[in-house]
Each structure stands twice: as structure tokens, then as C-alpha cells.
C-alpha positions as CSV (number, residue, x, y, z in Angstrom):
1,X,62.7,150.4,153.6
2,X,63.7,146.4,153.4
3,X,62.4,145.5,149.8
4,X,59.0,143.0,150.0
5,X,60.3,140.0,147.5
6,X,56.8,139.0,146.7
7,X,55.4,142.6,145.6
8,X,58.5,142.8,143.4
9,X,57.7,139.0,141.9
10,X,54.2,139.5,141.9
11,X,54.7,143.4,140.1
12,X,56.8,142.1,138.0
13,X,54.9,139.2,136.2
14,X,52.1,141.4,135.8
15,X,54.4,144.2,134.1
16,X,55.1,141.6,131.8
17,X,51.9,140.4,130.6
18,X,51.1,144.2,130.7
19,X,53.3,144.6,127.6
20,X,51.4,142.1,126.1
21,X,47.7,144.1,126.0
22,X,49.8,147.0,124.7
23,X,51.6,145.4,121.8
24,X,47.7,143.9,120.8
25,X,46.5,147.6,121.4
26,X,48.9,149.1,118.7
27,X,49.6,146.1,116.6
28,X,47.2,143.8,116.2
29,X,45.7,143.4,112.6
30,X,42.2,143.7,114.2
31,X,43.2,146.0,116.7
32,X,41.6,149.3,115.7
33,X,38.1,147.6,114.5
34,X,37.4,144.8,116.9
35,X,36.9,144.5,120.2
36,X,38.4,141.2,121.5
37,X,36.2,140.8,124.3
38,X,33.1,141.0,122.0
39,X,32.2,137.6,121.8
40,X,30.2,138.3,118.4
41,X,33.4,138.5,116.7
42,X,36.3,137.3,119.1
43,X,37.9,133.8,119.0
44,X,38.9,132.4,122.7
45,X,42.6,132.8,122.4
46,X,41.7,136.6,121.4
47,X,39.5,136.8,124.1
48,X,42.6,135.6,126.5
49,X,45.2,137.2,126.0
50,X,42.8,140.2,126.7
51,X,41.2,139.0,129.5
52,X,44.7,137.8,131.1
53,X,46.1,141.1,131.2
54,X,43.2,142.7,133.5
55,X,45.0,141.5,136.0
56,X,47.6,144.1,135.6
57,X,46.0,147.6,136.7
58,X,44.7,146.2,139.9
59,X,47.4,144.7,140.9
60,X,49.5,147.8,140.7
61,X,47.1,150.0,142.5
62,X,46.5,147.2,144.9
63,X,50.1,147.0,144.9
64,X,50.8,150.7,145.4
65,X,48.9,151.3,148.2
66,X,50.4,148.3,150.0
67,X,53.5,149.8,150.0
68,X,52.7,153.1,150.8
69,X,51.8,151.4,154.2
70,X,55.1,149.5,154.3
71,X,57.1,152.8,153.3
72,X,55.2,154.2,156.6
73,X,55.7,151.7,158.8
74,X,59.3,152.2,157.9
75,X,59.8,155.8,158.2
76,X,57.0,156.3,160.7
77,X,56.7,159.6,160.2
78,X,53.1,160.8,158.6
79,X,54.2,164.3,157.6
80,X,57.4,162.8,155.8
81,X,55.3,160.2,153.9
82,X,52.1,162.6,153.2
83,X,54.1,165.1,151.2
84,X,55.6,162.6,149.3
85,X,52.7,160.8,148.2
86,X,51.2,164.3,147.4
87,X,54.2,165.5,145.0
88,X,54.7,161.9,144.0
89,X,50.9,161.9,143.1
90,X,50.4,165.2,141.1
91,X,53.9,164.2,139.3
92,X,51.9,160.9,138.1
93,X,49.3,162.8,137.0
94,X,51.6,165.5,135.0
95,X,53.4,162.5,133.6
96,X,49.9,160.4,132.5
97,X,49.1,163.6,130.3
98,X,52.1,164.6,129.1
99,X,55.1,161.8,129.1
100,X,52.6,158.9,128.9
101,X,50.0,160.1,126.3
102,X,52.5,161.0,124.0
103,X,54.0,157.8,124.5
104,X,50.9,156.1,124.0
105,X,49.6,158.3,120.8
106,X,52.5,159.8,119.3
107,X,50.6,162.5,118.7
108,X,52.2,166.1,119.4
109,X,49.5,168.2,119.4
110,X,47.8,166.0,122.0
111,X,44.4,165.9,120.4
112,X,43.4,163.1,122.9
113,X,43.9,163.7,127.1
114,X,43.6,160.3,128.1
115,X,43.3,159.3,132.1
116,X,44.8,156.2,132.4
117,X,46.3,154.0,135.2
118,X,49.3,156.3,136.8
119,X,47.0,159.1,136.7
120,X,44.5,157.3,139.0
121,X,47.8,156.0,141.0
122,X,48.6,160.0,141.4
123,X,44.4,161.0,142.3
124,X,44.7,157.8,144.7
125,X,48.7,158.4,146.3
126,X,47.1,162.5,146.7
127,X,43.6,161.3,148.6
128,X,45.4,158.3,150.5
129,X,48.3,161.2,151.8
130,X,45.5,163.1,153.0
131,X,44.2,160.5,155.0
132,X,47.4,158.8,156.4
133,X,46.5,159.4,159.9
134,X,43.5,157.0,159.8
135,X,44.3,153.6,161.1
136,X,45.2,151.3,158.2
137,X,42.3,148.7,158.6
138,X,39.5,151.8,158.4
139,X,40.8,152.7,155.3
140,X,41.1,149.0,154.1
141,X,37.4,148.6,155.3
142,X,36.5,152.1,153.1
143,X,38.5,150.6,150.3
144,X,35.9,146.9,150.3
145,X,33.1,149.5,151.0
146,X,33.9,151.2,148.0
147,X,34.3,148.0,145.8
148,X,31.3,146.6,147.2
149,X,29.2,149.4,146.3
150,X,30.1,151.4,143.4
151,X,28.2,149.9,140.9
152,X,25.2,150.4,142.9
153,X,25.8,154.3,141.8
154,X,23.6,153.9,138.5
155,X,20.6,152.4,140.0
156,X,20.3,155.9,142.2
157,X,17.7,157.2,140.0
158,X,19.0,161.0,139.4
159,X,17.0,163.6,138.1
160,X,18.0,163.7,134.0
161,X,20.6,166.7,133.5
162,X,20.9,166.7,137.3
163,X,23.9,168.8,138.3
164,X,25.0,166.2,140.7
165,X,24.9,163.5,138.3
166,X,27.3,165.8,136.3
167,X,29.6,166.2,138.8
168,X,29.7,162.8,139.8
169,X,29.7,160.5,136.3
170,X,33.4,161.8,135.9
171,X,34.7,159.7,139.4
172,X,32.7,157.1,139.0
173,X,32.6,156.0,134.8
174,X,34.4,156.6,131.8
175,X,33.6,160.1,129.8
176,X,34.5,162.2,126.9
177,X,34.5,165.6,127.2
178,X,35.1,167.7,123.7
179,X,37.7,170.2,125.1
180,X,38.8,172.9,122.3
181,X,40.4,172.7,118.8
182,X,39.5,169.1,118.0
183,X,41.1,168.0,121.5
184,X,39.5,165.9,124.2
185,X,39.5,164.5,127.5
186,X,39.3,160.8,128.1
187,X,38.4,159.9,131.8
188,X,39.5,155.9,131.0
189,X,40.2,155.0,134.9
190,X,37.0,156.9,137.2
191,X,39.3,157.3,140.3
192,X,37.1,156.6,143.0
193,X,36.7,152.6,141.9
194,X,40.2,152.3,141.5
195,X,40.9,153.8,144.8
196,X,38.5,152.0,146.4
197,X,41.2,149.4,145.6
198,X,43.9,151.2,146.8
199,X,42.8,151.8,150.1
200,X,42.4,148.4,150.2
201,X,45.6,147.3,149.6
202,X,47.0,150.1,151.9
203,X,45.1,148.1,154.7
204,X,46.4,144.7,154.0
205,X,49.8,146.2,154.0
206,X,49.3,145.2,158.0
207,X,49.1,141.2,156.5
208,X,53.6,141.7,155.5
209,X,54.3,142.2,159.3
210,X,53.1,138.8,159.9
211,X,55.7,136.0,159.5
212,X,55.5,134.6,156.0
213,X,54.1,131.0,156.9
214,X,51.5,133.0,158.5
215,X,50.6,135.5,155.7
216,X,50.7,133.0,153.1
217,X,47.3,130.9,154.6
218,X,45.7,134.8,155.1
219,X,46.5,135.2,151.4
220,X,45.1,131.8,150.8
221,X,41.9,132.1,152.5
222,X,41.1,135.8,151.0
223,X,42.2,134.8,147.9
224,X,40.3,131.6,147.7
225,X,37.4,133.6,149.3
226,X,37.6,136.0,146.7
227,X,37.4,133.6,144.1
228,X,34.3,132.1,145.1
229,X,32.4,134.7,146.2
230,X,33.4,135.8,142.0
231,X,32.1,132.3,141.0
232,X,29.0,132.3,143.5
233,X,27.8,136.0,142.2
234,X,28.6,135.8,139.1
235,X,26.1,132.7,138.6
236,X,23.4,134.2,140.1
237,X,23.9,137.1,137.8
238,X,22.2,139.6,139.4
239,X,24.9,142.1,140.9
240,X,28.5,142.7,140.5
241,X,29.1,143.6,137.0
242,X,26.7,145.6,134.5
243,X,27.2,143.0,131.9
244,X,25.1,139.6,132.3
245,X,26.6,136.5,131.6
246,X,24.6,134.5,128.9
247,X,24.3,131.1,127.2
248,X,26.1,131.4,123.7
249,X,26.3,129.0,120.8
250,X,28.7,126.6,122.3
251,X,29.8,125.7,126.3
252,X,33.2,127.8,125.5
253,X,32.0,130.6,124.5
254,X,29.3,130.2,127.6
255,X,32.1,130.7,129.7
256,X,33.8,133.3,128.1
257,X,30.4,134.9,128.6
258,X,30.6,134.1,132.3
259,X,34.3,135.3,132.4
260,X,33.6,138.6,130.7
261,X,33.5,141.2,133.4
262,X,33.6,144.8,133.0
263,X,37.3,146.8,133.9
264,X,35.7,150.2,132.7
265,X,34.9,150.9,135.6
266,X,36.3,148.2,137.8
267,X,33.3,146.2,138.8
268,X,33.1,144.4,142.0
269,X,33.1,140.6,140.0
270,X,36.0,142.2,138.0
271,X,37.7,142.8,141.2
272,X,37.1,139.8,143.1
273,X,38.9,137.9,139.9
274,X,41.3,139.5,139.8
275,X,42.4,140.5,143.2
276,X,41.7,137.2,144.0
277,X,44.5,135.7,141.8
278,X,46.9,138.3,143.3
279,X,46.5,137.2,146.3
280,X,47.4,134.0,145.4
281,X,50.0,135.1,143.4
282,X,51.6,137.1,146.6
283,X,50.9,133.6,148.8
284,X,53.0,131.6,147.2
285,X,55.7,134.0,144.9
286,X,58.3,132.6,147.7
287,X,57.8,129.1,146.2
288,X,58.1,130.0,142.5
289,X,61.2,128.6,140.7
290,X,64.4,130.5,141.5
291,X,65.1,132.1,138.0
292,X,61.3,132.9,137.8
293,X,61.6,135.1,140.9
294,X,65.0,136.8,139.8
295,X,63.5,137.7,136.3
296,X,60.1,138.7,137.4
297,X,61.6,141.1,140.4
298,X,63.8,142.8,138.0
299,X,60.6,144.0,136.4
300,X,58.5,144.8,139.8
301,X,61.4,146.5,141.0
302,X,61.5,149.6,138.4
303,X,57.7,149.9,137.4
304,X,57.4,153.3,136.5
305,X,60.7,153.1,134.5
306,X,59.6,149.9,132.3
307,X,55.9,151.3,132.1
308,X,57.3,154.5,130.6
309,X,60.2,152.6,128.6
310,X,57.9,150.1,127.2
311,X,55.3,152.3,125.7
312,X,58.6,154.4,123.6
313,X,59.8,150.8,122.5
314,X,56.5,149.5,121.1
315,X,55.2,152.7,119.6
316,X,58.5,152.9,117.4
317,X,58.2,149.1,116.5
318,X,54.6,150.1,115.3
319,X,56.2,152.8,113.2
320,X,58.6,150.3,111.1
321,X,56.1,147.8,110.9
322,X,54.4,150.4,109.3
323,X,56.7,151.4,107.1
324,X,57.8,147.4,106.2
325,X,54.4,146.9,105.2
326,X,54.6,149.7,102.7
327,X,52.9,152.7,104.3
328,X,54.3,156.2,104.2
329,X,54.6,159.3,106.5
330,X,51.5,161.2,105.1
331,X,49.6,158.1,105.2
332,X,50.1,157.4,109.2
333,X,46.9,159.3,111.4
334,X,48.2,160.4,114.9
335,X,45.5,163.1,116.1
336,X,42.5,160.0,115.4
337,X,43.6,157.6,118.5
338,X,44.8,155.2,116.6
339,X,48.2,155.0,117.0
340,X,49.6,156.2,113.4
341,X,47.7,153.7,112.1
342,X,46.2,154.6,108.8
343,X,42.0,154.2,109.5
344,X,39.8,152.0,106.4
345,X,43.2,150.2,105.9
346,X,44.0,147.2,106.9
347,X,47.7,147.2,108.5
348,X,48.8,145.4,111.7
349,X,50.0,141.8,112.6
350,X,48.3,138.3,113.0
351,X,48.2,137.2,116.5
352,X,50.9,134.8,116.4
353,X,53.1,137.7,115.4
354,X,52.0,140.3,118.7
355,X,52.8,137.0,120.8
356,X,56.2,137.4,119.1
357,X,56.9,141.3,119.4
358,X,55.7,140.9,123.3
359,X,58.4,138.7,124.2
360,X,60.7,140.2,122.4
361,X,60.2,143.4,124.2
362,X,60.5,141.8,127.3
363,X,63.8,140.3,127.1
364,X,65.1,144.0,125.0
365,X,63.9,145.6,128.5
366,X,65.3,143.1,130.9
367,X,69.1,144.7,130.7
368,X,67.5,148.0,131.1
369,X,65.6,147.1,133.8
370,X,68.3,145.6,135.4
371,X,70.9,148.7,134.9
372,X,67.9,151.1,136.1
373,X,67.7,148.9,139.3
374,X,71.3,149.2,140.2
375,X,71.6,152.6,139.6
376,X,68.6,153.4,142.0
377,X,69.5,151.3,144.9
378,X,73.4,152.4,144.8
379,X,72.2,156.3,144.3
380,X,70.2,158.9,146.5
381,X,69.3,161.6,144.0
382,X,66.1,163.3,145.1
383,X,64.6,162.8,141.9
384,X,64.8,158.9,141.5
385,X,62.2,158.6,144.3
386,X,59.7,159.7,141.4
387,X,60.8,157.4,138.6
């Protein structure tokens, strides 16, 4: 399958402000106690380089099921494609809760099962190969039905301990569930929202077989359309997202009021943001400066590998800053959730220095990336299909 240039460009700026809510996560001086979209406590640069990187895990579902419908158009053959998104997907899933956590926690004995964003990529690539033989724009149409809709699920007025409730809550919001021996399970991404969004971008994938000129004013109108119908509901401030927008102590902090939508789960403003941006993004990636569009795409062309990568790199960084800032091995708490970090005392970096630490990894991963690339397009192991 002919590589798309803009999913790569697009993919590959997100990956790298991706790295940048990561290093904050683990780093940050504030990190473990404050929540930087809380605007009680937040300052509007905090609240930014937050809010800028929740444009990252709906772009690479989005993303993914996009070219799950270009990989099929290209092989046209279902069967082929369906049993590759199936191993592909439970192999995301074994990777979320084994490769990834650790990656994330450090923690070996795995106190904390956390079900992030490749894990719902795996639940969405499994449910999406099961449906392959439904035309593409149905399943788009189910995908903006789902988006729509979803956050009308807590205004159905279940019975209290209803077992349906129970079954539900899982797929639809975030939950802890105490497991055994101190351990348990995060749901962080409820799949259904997120695929929802997948589907969705599996039935635009029929907007790439369009000549670009032509694409690019679709992409424009959606994602201008998005964009106000964000603006339009989110004033009227009655539906879309479970948290209200309200006046605050000063017009900037209004709007980061009006900005603040809710990603856990994905609510329909949140979406319409952020999707909306993408799709500008995708419009007009062909136009972005030359060396923009060679360094981004080395990054969207490898995701998996730099998501993986990335997590390894900053983790360890964590660890020696850890140590430079006098802390020893006994001191550093892995089975807690926070990180190694030590809890009741204060460690971390300012946030002039995580702005640092991100770039840095960025340009430490961009030879990587670059040899990873290569090696993948000049090789036809099996295997690399999955990585």
C-alpha cells in the first residue's frame, strides 16, 4: 500500500507533542499533586501544554481506522485484512498491559493494569475486523452516532446496583476495579467512545481516493464545521461535555473554562475540537514547509515503535533526575502510580525544564525513528507488520 503523506505529517506532529504530556506526567514538579486542567490551581501555560496534547489520542484512533480502510482498498481482500486487524488487535492489547505499563510504571509486579490508548486501538482494530464487510460510510455514520450520543448514557436513569449498569460503566467511563494482592485495573480509555471515533475515521478513509485539491476543501468544510458546531454548543452549555463552562475571576481564565472539555471519556465537544483541528491539519499538511513534512513523517511513519521507545527513554530520564536531586533507591515508590516518585516529597522539574527534556527527547528519537523506518520499508519479516 502507497504511503498517505499527510497521515504520516499529521501522525507525526502529534507523536511529538505526545512526548510532551508524558514528560509533564512523570516529571513535572507538580505533576503527582495538581491537576493542570483544574483551573483552581493551574496557570494558563499549564493549562496548555495539557490541553494541546489532547489532540494526540484522537488523532491516532481517527488515524488508525483511516488506514485500515486504505490497507483494504489496497489489498481488497476482507478475509486477509480481518485477521490481521484481529491478531494485530489482541497483540495491542497484550502489549498495553504488559510492554506499555511497565514502560509507563516501572513497576514489576504490575500493581496497576492500566487501559490506555493502544489497548483501545487493539478493542477497536478487533470490533472494526469483525465488521469489515459493511460498507465504509455505515460504519462512518455508526462511528458520528456513537460520538453524538454517548454522553447521553448517564441521563438513562438505571436502577441503583442495576446489573446492566455494571456491565456497561466499564465501555462507556473510566473505572477501578481492586483486582487481588494490592493490584488493580484501570479502564482509562472506555472503548466504545473511542471507537465511535474509529469507525469514523475508517469511513472517511473513502475522502483519500479523491484527488487532493478535492479532499482538501472536504477537510476544510468538516473541519471548519466541526469547529463551530464545538464553539456554537459549547456556548449554549447545555450538551456535549459533562463539565459546564463558567465565568471565572478574569476573561482568560473564562476561556480556559470554555476550553476545558472532558477526554475521560471522549465527549462529543472534546471531539469536535479536536478532530476538527485534524482535519485541518490533514487539509493542508501538503502545504507545510518542506523540512516540516520530512521531520514530522519520520515520526508518523513508525508510531508504535516511537510510542513504545519514548515511554523507556523518559522513564529512565526520570530515574537520574531522581537520583541528581539526591534521592535514593529505597526512597523511589513504583507499586503507588507514581512513577518512582517518592509521595509527600517534593521532587520533579519546573516547567521550563519538561519544555526542555521534551525536545530533547525528540531530536534523541529522530535517528531511531529514522533507522526503524528504513529497516521496515526495505524488509518483509512477518513480525514487523505488528511494531
Amino acid at each position: 500500500m502507497k504511503r498517505e503523506n499527510s497521515i504520516d505529517i499529521v501522525r507525526g506532529i502529534v507523536m511529538i507533542i505526545m512526548a510532551l504530556d508524558h514528560v509533564r506526567d512523570l516529571m513535572h514538579v507538580d505533576a503527582i499533586t495538581q491537576n493542570p486542567t483544574d483551573l483552581a490551581t493551574t496557570t494558563p501555560l499549564l493549562f496548555f501544554t495539557r490541553w494541546i496534547t489532547h489532540l494526540c489520542a484522537p488523532t491516532f484512533v481517527f488515524l488508525a481506522g483511516t488506514s485500515v480502510y486504505l490497507s483494504l482498498k489496497s489489498k481488497n481482500n476482507v478475509q486477509e485484512v480481518r485477521q490481521h486487524l484481529i491478531k494485530r488487535g489482541f497483540w495491542l492489547i497484550f502489549l498495553e498491559f504488559t510492554v506499555v505499563n511497565f514502560g509507563l510504571f516501572f513497576d514489576i509486579g504490575f500493581h496497576t493494569l492500566l487501559f490506555q490508548v493502544i489497548a483501545t486501538i487493539g478493542f477497536g482494530f478487533v470490533i472494526l475486523g469483525l465488521l469489515l464487510k459493511i460498507p465504509a460510510k455505515q460504519l462512518g455514520i455508526t462511528g458520528l452516532i456513537i460520538i453524538f450520543c454517548h454522553n447521553l448514557l448517564p441521563l438513562i436513569p438505571f436502577a441503583e446496583g442495576s446489573v446492566l449498569k455494571a456491565v456497561l460503566t466499564p465501555f462507556f467511563s473510566p473505572i477501578a476495579v481492586p483486582l487481588f494482592a494490592g493490584k488493580v485495573f484501570v479502564m482509562g480509555y472506555p472503548p466504545i467512545p473511542w471507537l465511535g471515533i474509529m469507525l469514523t475515521g475508517f469511513g472517511f478513509g473513502r475522502y483519500f481516493e479523491m484527488v487532493k485539491e478535492e479532499r482538501k476543501k472536504v477537510f476544510i468544510k468538516f473541519g471548519f464545521g466541526a469547529l463551530v458546531l464545538f464553539i456554537m454548543l459549547r456556548f449554549i452549555n447545555i450538551y456535549g461535555d459533562p463539565a459546564l463552562w463558567t465565568s471565572q475571576k478574569d476573561a482568560v481564565f473564562t476561556f480556559l473554562s470554555f476550553m476545558n472539555v472532558t477526554k475521560y471519556p471522549p465527549s462529543l465537544l472534546y471531539c469536535l475540537v479536536t478532530l476538527g483541528i485534524m482535519l485541518l491539519l490533514l487539509a493542508f499538511a501538503d502545504q507545510f514547509n518542506n523540512g516540516i513534512k520530512k521531520v514530522t513523517a519520520v515520526y508518523g511513519k513508525v508510531p508504535l515503535f516511537y510510542f513504545i521507545i519514548h515511554f523507556y527513554l523518559i522513564h529512565t530520564i526520570t530515574l537520574i533526575m531522581l537520583f541528581a536531586q539526591g534521592f535514593n533507591w529505597s526512597q523511589l515508590e513504583f507499586a503507588t502510580g507514581t512513577f518512582g516518585r517518592p509521595k509527600n516529597i517534593e521532587s520533579g522539574l519546573p516547567l521550563w525544564g519538561i519544555y526542555l527534556i521534551w525536545i530533547s527527547i525528540v531530536v534523541i528519537l529522530y535517528k531511531p525513528c529514522i533507522w526503524y523506518g528504513d529497516y521496515k520499508a526495505k524488509k518483509t519479516n512477518w513480525w514487523l507488520r505488528y511494531i
